[in-house]
C-alpha positions as CSV (number, residue, x, y, z in Angstrom):
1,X,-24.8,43.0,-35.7
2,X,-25.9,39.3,-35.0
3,X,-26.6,38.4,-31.2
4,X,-23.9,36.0,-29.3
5,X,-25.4,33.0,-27.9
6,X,-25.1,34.1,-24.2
7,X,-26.3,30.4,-23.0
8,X,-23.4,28.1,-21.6
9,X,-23.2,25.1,-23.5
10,X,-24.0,21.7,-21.8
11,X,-20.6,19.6,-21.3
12,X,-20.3,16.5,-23.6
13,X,-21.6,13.1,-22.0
14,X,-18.7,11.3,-23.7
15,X,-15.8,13.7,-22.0
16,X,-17.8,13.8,-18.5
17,X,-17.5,10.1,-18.7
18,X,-14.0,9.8,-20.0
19,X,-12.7,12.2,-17.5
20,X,-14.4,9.5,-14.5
21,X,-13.4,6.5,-16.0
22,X,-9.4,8.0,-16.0
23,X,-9.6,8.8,-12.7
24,X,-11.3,5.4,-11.6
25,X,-8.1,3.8,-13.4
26,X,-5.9,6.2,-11.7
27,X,-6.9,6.1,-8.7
28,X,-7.1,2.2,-8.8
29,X,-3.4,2.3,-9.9
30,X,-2.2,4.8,-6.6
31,X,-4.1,2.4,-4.1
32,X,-2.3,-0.9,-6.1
33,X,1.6,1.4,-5.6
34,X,0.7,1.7,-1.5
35,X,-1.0,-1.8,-1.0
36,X,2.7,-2.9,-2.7
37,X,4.8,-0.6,-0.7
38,X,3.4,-1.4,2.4
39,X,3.5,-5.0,2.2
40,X,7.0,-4.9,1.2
41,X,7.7,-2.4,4.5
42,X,5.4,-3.3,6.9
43,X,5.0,-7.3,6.7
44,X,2.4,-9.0,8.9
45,X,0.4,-11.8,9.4
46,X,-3.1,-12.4,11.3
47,X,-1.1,-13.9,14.3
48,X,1.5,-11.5,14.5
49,X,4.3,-13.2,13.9
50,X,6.9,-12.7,11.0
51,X,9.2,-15.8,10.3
52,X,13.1,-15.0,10.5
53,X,16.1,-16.6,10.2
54,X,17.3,-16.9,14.1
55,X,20.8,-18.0,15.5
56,X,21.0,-18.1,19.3
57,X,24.3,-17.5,20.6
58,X,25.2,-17.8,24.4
59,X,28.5,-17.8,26.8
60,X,29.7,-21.6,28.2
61,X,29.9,-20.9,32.1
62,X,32.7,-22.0,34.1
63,X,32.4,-24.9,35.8
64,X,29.9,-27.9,35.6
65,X,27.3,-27.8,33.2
66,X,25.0,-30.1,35.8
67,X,25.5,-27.4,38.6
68,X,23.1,-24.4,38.2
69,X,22.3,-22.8,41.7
């Protein structure tokens, strides 16, 4: 009866470094979707102010326009 190699076999270079460099790229990929998402969302700016398209509407009091008290 021949002997069965009992030793565990050393895992491939090539596949230790394929299996890094996918999840390099997808992890690159899931940061790219959340910086897009969130700056679609959640705009800002370093001043904290968003431009907007702005329409001021007030009432005409009675009486003089010269006469506040």
């Amino acid at each position: 009866m021949p002997e069965e190699n009992t030793t565990p076999t050393k895992p491939n270079l090539k596949t230790i470094g394929r299996g890094i460099s996918l999840a390099i790229i997808i992890g690159a990929v899931v940061v790219a979707i959340i910086a897009i998402w969130e700056y679609g969302h959640r705009p800002e700016t370093d001043d904290a102010t968003v431009r907007a398209n702005f329409i001021g509407v007030a009432h005409k009091p009675a009486g003089t326009s010269s006469s506040y008290v």
